[in-house]
C-alpha positions in Angstrom: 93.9 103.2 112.3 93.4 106.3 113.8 89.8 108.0 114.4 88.0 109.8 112.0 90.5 108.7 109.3 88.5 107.4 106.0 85.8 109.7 104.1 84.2 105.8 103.5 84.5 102.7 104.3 82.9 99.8 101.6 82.2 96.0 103.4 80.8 93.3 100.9 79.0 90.2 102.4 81.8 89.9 105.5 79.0 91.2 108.7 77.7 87.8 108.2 80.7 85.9 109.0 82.9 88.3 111.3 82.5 86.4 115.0 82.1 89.7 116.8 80.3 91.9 114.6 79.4 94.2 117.1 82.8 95.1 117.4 83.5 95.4 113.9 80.6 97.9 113.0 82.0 100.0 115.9 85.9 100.0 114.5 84.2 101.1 111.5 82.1 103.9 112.8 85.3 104.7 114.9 87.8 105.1 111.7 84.6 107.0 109.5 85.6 110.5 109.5 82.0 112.5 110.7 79.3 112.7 107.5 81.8 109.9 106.7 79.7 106.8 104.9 79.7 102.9 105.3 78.7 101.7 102.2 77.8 97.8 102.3 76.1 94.2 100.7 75.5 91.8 102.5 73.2 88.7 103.1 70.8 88.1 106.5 67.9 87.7 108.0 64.8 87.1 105.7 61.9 89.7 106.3 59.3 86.7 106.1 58.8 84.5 109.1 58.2 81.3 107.1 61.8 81.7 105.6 63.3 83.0 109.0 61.9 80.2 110.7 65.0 77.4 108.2 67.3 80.2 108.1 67.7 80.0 112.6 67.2 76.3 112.3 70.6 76.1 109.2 72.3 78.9 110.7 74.4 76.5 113.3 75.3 74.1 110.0 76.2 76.9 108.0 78.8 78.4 110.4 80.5 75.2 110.2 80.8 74.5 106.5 80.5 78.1 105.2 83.4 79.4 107.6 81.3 81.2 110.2 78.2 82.3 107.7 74.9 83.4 109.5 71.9 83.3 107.4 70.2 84.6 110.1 71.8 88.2 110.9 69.7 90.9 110.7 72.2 93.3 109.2 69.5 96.5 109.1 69.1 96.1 112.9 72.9 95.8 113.1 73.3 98.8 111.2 71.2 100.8 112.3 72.4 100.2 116.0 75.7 102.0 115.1 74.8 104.3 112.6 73.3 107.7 113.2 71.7 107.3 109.8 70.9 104.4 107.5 69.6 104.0 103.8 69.3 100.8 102.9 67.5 98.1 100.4 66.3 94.4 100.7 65.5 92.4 98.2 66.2 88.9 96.7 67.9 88.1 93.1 65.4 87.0 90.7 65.9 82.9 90.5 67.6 82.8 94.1 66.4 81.4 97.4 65.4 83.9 100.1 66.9 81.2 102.5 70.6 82.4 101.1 70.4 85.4 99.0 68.4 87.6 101.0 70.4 90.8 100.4 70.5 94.2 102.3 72.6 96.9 100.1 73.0 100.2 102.0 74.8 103.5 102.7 74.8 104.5 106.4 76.1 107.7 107.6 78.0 109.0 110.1 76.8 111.8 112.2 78.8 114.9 111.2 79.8 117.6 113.5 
């Protein structure tokens, strides 16, 4: 696609399994139009150091039976790195593991000109 082409782009739990997803957060800011958003969900990196510690440890297992998964991404870093602006929420799902369902959900924005 072209640059500057979408008013938005929407990406629901995919950064943790992309291989390069450097490269993918920077196609997206590419094709975002500027004060274009990236709205996203996804699952990551834990922000307590107990759980962090199993989520590195499974992270190597997981990419092999959950087709490239990382439980350990830390998607508000990743975010942020690309994104002149970033919003975003973390929380865990009442009655779910913060080893899995650690969830970042988001709107980052592009900077307009």
């Amino acid at each position: 696609m072209p640059d500057n082409t979408f008013d938005s782009v929407v990406s629901t739990w995919t950064l943790c399994s992309i291989a390069n997803v450097q490269q993918a957060l920077q196609e997206v800011y590419r094709v975002v139009k500027p004060g274009g958003r990236f709205f996203f969900v996804e699952h990551g990196l834990s922000d307590k150091p107990s759980v962090q510690v199993w989520q590195h440890r499974l992270t190597p297992i997981q990419k092999v039976v959950a087709d490239g998964c990382h439980l350990n991404r830390d998607i508000q870093k990743l975010v942020e790195q690309h994104f002149d602006h970033a919003e975003l929420k973390q929380f865990t799902p009442e009655n779910f593991s913060d080893l899995i369902a650690h969830l970042y959900f988001g709107c980052a924005t592009k900077k307009a000109l």
